[in-house]
C-alpha positions in Angstrom: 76.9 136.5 25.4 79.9 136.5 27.6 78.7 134.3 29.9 78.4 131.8 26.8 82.0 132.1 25.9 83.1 131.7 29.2 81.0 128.8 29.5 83.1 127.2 26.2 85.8 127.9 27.8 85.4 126.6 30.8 84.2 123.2 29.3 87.3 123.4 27.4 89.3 123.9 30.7 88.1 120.8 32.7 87.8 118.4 29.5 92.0 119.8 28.8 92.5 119.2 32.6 90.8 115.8 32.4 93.3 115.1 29.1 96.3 116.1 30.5 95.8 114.2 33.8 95.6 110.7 31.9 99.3 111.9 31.2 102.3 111.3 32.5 102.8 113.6 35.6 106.2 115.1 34.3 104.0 116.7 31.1 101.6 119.4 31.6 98.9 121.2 29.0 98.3 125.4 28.7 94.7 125.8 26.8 94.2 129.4 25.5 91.2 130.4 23.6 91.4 133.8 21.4 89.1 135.0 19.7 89.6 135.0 15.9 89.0 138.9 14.8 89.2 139.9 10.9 91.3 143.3 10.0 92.2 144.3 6.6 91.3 140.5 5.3 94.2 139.1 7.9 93.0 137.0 10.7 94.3 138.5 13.7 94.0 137.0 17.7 92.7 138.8 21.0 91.6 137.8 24.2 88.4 135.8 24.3 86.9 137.7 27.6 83.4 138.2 25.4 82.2 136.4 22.6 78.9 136.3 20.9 77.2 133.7 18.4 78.8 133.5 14.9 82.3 134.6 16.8 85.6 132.4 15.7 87.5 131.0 18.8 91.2 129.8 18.5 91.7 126.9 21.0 95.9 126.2 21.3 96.8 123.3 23.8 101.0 123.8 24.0 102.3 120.7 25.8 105.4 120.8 27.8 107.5 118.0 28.9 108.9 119.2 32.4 110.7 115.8 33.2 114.2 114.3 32.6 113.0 111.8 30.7 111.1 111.4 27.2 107.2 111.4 27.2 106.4 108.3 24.8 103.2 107.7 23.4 102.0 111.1 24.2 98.7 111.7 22.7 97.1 115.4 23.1 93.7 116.2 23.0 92.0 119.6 22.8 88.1 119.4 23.4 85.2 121.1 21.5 82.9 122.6 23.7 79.6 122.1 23.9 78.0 125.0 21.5 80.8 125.3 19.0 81.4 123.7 15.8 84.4 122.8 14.6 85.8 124.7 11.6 87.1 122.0 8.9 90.3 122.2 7.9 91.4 124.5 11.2 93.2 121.3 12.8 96.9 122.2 13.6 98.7 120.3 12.6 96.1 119.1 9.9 96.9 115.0 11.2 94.5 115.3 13.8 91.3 112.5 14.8 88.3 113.1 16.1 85.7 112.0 18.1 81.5 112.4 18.9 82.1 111.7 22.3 85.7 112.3 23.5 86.3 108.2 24.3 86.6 107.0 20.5 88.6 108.5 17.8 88.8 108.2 14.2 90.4 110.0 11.2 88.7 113.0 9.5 86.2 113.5 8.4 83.8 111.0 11.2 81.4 109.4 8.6 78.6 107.0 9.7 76.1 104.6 8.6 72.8 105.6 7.7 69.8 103.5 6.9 68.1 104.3 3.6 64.2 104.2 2.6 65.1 101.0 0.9 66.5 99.5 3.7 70.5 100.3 2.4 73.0 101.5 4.6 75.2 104.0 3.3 77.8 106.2 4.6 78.0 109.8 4.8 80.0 112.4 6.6 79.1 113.0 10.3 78.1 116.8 11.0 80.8 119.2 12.5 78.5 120.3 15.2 78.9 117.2 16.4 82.6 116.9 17.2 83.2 116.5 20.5 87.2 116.9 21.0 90.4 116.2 18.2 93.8 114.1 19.0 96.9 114.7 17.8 99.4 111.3 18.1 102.4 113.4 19.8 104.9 110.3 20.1 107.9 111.2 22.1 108.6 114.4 23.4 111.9 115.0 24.4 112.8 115.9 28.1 112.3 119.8 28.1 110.5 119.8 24.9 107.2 120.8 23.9 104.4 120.5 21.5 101.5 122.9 20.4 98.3 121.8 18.8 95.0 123.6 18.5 91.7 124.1 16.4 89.0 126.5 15.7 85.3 126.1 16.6 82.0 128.8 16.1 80.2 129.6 19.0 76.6 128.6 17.8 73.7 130.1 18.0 71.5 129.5 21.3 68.4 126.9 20.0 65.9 129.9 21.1 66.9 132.1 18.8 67.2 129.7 15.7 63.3 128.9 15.9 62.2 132.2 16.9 63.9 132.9 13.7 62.0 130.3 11.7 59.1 131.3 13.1 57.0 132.9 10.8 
């Protein structure tokens, strides 16, 4: 299951890189992804080199302003990787929006439309496993400054092993 955590976070890597390039030059973006280990009831950090399905990953994003100048309008985006799913209530700090598809965000929790048997639409909550990335609205950060986000995600199970399960 290494290989699957270092997949994640290599997803994570080039979306972040692809976020932090859109911008300005003068700010810059450190991912780090630790995994989230329990002892004695207290949730405690270490190095993600392994992970395994049902393991809780820590995703921080610290953005630093390296210019002279104030960064306005900076928006910071940490992505979800393709098999995770996003813990609720693990956005920090809690303001965050996501999105299904890393273009279009949207406060939490997503909901969409869904067509009923009768022809209704009503709307209901969209799945966690189906975030694609959170944003934080930054604002201004000062010359020299900086400004940390991050989230939590699961690293699923692989699709072959939930129907071999359900296999009778």
């Amino acid at each position: 299951m290494k290989s699957l955590l270092s997949l994640c976070i290599f997803s994570a890597s080039l979306a972040m890189g692809q976020a932090a390039w859109a911008q300005r030059a003068d700010v810059t973006s450190t991912l780090l992804a630790q995994r989230v280990d329990m002892v004695d009831g207290k949730a405690v950090l270490r190095p993600a080199a392994q992970g395994k399905p049902g393991d809780l990953i820590d995703y921080s994003s610290t953005y630093r302003n390296g210019g002279t100048a104030a960064a306005a309008k900076l928006l910071a985006t940490v992505p979800v990787p393709m098999g995770t799913t996003f813990v609720a209530g693990s956005a920090s700090p809690a303001a965050a929006q996501a999105s299904t598809d890393g273009a279009r965000f949207a406060p939490m929790p997503l909901m969409r439309m869904v067509k009923q048997s009768n022809g209704a639409e009503r709307a209901e909550p969209v799945p966690l496993e189906q975030y694609r990335a959170l944003r934080w609205e930054v604002g201004t950060l000062a010359a020299g400054g900086s400004a940390a986000v991050g989230l939590r995600v699961r690293i699923d199970a692989p699709e072959s092993s939930v129907s071999a399960r359900a296999k009778p």
